[in-house]
C-alpha positions as CSV (number, residue, x, y, z in Angstrom):
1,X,-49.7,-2.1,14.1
2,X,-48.2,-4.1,11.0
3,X,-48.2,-1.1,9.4
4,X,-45.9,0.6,11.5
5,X,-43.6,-1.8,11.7
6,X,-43.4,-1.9,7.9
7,X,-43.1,2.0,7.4
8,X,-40.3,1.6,10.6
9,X,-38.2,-0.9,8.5
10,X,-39.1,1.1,5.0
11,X,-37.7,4.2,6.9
12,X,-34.4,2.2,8.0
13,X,-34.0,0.6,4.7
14,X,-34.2,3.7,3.2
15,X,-31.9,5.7,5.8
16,X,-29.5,2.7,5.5
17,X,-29.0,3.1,1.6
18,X,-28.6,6.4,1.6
19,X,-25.2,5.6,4.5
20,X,-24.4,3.6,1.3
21,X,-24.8,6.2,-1.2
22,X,-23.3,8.8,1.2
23,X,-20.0,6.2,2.1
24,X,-19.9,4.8,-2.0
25,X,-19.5,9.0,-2.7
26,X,-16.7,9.4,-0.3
27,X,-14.7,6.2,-1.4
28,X,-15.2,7.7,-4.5
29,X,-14.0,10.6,-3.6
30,X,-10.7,9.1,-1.7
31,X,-9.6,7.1,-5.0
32,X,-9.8,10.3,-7.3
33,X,-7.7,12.3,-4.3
34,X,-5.4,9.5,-4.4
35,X,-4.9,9.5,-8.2
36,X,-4.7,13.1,-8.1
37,X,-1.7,12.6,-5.4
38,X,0.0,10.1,-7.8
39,X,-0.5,12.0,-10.6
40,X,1.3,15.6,-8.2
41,X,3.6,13.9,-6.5
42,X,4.3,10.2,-7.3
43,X,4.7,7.2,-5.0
44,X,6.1,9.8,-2.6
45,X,2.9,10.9,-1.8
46,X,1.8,7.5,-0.8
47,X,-1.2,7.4,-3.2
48,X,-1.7,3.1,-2.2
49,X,-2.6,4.1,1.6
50,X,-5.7,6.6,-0.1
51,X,-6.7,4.2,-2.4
52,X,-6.9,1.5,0.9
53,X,-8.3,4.0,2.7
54,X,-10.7,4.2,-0.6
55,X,-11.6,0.3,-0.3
56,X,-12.3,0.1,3.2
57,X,-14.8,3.2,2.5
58,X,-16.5,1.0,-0.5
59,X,-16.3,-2.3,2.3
60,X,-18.4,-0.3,5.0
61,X,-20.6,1.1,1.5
62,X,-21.2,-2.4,0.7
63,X,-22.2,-3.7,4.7
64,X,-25.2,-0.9,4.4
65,X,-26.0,-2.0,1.0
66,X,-26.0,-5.8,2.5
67,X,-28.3,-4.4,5.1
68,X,-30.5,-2.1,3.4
69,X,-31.7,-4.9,0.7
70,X,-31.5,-7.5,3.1
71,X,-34.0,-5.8,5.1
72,X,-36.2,-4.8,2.1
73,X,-36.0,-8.4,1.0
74,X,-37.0,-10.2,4.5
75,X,-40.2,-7.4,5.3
76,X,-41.3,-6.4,1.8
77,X,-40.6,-9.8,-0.1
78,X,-43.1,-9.1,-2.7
79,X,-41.4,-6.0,-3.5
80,X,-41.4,-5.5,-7.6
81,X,-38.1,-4.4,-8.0
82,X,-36.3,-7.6,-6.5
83,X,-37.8,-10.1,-8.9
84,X,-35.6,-8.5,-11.3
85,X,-32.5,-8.1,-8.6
86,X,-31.0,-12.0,-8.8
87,X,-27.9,-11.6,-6.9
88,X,-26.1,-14.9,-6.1
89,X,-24.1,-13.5,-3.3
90,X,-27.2,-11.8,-1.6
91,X,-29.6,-15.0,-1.5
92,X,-31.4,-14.0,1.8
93,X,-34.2,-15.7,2.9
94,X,-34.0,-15.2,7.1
95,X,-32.2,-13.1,9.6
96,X,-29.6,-15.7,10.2
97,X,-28.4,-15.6,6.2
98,X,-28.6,-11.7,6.9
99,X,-26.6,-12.1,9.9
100,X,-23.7,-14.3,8.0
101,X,-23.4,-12.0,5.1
102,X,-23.1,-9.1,7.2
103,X,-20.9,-10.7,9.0
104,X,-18.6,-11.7,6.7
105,X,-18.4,-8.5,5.1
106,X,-18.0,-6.8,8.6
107,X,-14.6,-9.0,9.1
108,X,-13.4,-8.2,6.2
109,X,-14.0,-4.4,6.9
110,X,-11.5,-4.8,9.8
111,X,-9.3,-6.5,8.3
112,X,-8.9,-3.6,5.9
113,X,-9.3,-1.3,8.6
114,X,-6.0,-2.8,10.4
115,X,-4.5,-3.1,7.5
116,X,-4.7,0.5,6.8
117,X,-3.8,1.2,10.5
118,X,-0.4,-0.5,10.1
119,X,0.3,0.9,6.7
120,X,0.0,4.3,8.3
121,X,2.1,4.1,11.4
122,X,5.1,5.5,11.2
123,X,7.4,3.6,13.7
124,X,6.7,1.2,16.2
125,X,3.0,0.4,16.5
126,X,0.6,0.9,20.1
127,X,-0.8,-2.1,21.7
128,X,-4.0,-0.8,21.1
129,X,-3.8,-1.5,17.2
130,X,-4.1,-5.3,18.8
131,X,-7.8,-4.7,19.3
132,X,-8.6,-4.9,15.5
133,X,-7.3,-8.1,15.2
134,X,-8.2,-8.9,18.0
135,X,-11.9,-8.5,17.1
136,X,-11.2,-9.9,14.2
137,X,-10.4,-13.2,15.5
138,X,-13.3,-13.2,18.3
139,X,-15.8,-12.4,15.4
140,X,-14.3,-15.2,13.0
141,X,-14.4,-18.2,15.8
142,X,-18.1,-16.7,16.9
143,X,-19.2,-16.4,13.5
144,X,-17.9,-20.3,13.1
145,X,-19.4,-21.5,15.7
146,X,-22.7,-20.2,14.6
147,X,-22.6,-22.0,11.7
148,X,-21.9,-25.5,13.4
């Protein structure tokens, strides 16, 4: 039984990194489209709103990459190739470190996210753009509170 539980979260690790290959080639992507707009048209072209579109893509990259070795780390701790990996900012040693990092990088995922959203709109802005923030600010006073 312990044995399928480990292949389940080798399978999910694995699925999860290749989301962050997959979302890391498209953000990728975006920033040489947007260069390739600056370059054809100029500011005109609104190259800046590609290349946020771009970091938002490498944010989300970075939440399966959290995940993925966060995962690998908590069920396969003895794992050869993460004596080498010494990350400061992915010191994970339980679900609930897991949790906060992924966390934290989720927030700051939709704060791009709305960011983007506003840069785009062209006039006044729907009330539904208020549900970014929105969730924003529910996930930054939960996330607090956890932590206390």
């Amino acid at each position: 039984m312990v044995k399928v539980y480990k292949s389940t979260v080798l399978i999910i690790s694995l699925t999860m990194f290749s989301n962050f290959l997959f979302t890391a080639g498209l953000g990728v992507y975006k920033t040489i489209h947007a260069y390739s707009i600056l370059y054809s048209e100029g500011i005109k072209g609104k190259p800046g709103l590609e290349i946020v579109e771009s970091l938002d893509l490498f944010l989300v990259a970075l939440v399966f990459l959290i995940l993925s070795l966060g995962f690998m780390k908590l069920f396969y701790p003895d794992f050869g190739g993460f004596k080498k990996l010494e990350l400061p900012w992915l010191l994970i040693n339980n679900f609930f470190e897991l949790k906060n990092l992924t966390w934290n990088a989720i927030l700051l995922t939709l704060l791009i996210t709305f960011g983007t959203h506003v840069l785009r709109a062209n006039g006044p802005l729907d009330w539904e753009i208020l549900i970014i923030p929105t969730s924003v600010a529910l996930f930054s006073i939960s996330s607090k509170l956890l932590k206390h």
